[in-house]
N, CA, C and O atoms as a GROMACS GRO file, in nm:
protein
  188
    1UNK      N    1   0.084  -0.121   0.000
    1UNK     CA    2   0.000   0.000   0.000
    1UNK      C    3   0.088   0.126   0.000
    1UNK      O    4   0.101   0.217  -0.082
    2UNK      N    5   0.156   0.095   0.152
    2UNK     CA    6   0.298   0.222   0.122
    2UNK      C    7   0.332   0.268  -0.038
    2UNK      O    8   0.313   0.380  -0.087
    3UNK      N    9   0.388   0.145  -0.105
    3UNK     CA   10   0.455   0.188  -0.212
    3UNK      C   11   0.360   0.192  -0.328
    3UNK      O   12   0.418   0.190  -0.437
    4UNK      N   13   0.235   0.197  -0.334
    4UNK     CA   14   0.147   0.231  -0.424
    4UNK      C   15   0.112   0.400  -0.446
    4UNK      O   16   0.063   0.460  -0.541
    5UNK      N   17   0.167   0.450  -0.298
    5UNK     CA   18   0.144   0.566  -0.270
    5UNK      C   19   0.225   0.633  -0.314
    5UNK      O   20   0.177   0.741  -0.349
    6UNK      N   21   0.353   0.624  -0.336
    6UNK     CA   22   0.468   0.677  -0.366
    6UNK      C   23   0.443   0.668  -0.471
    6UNK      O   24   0.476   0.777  -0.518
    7UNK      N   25   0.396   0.593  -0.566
    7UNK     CA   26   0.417   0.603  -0.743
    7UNK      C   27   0.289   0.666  -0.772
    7UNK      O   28   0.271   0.698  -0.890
    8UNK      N   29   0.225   0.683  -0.715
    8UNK     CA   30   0.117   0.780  -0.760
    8UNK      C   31   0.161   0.945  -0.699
    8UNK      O   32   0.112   1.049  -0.743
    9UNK      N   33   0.246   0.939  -0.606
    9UNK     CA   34   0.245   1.070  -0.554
    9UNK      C   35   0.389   1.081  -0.661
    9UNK      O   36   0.420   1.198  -0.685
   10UNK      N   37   0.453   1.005  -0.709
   10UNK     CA   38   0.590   1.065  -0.789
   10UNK      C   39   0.490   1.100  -0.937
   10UNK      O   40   0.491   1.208  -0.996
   11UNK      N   41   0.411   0.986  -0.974
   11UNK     CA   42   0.298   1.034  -1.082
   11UNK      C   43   0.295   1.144  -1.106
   11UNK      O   44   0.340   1.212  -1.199
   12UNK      N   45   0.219   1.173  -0.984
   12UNK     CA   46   0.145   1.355  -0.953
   12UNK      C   47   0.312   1.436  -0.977
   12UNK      O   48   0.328   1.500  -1.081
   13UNK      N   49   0.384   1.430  -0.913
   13UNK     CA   50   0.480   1.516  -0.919
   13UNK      C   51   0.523   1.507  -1.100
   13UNK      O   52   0.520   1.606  -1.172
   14UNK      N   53   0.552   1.400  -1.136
   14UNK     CA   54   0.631   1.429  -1.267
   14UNK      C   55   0.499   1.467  -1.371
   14UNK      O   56   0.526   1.534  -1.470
   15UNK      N   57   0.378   1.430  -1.352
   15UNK     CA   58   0.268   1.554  -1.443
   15UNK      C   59   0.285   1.658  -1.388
   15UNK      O   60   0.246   1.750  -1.459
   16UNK      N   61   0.330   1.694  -1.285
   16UNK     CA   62   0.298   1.849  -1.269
   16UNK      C   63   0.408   1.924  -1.320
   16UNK      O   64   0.385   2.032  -1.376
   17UNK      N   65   0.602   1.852  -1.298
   17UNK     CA   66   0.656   1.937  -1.358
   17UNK      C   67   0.662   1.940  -1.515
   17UNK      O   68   0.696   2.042  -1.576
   18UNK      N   69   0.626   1.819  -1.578
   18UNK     CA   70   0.562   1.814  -1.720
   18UNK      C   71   0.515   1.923  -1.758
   18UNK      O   72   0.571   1.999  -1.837
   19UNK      N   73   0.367   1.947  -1.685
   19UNK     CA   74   0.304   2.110  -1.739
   19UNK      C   75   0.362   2.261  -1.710
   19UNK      O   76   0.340   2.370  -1.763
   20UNK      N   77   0.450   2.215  -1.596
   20UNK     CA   78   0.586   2.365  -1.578
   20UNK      C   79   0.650   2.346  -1.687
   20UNK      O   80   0.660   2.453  -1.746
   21UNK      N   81   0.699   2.259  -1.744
   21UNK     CA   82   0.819   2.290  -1.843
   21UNK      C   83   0.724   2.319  -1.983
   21UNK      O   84   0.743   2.416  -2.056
   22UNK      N   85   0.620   2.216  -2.004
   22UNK     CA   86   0.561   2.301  -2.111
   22UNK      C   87   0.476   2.441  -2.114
   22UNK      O   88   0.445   2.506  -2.214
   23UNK      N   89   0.445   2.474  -1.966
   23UNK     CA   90   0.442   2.629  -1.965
   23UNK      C   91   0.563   2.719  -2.004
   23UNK      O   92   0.564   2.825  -2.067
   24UNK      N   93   0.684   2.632  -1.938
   24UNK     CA   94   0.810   2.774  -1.970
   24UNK      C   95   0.814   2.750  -2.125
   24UNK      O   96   0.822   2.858  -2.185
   25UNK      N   97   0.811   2.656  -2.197
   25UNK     CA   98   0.844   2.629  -2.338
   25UNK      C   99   0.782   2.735  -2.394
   25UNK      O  100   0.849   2.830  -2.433
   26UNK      N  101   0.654   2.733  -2.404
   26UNK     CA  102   0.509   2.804  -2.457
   26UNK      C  103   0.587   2.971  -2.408
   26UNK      O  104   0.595   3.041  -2.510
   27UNK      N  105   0.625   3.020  -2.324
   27UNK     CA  106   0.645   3.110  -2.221
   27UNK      C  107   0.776   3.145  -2.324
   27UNK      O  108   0.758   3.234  -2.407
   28UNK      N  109   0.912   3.076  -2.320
   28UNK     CA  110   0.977   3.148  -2.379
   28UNK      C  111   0.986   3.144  -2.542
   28UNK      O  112   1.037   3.247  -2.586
   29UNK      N  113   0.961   3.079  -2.609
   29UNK     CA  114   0.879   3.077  -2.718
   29UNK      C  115   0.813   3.194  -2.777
   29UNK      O  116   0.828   3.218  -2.897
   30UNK      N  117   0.725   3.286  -2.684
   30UNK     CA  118   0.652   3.363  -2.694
   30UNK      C  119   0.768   3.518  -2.650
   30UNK      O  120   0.773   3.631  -2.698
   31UNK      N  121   0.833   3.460  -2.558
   31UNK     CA  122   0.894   3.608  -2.582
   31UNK      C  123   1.030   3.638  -2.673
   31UNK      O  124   1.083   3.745  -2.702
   32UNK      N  125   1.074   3.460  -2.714
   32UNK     CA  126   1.203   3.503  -2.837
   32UNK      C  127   1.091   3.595  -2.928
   32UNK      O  128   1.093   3.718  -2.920
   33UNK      N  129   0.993   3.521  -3.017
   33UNK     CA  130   0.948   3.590  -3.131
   33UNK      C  131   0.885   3.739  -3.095
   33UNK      O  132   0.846   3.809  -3.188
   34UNK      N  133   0.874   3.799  -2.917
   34UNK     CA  134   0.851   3.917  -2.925
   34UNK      C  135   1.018   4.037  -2.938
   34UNK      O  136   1.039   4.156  -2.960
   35UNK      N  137   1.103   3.909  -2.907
   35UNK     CA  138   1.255   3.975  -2.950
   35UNK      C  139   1.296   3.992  -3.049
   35UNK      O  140   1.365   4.091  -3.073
   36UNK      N  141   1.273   3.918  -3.122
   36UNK     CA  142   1.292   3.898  -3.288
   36UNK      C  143   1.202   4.079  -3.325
   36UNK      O  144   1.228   4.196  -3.350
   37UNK      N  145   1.087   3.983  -3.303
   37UNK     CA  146   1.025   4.132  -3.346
   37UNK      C  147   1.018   4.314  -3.301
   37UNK      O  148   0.980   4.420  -3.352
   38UNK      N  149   1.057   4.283  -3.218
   38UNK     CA  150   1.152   4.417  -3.121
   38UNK      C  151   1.277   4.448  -3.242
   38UNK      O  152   1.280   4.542  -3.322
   39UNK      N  153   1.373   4.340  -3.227
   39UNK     CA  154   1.500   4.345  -3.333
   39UNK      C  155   1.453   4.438  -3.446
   39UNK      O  156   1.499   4.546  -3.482
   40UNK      N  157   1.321   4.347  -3.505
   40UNK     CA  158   1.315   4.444  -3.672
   40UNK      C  159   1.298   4.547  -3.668
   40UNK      O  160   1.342   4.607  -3.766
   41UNK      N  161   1.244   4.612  -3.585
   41UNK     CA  162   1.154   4.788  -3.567
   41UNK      C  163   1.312   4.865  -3.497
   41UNK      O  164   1.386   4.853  -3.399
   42UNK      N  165   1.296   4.954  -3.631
   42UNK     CA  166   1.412   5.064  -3.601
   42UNK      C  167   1.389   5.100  -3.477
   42UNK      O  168   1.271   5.113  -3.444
   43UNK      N  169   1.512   5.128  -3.360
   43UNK     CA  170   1.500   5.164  -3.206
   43UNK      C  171   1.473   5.333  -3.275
   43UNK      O  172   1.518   5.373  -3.382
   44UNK      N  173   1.396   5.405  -3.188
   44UNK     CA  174   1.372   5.509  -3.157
   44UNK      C  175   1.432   5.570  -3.017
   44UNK      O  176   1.373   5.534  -2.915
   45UNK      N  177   1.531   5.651  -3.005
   45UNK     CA  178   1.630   5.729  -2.887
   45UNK      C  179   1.588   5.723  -2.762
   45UNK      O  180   1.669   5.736  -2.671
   46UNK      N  181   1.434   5.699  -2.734
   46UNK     CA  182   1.324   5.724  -2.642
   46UNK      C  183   1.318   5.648  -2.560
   46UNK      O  184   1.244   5.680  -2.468
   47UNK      N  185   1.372   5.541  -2.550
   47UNK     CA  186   1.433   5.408  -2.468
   47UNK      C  187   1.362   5.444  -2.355
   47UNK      O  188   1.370   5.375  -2.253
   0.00000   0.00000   0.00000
């Protein structure tokens, strides 16, 4: 019983950091292509 508990509670743990890492993926993903697109637009002095 003990050890039924443990593989469901490591379960739970490795889905959960599963959906952290595909949050950061999604997450930085989203802000290279807002860098990229920063890059193309001439800087204006106004920083």
């Amino acid at each position: 019983m003990k050890a039924f508990g443990l593989v469901e509670l490591m379960d739970k743990e490795w889905r959960r950091s599963n959906e952290e890492k595909e949050k950061i993926e999604k997450e930085r993903q989203r802000l290279i292509q807002t860098v990229d697109w920063t890059n193309e637009v001439p800087r204006s002095g106004d920083d």
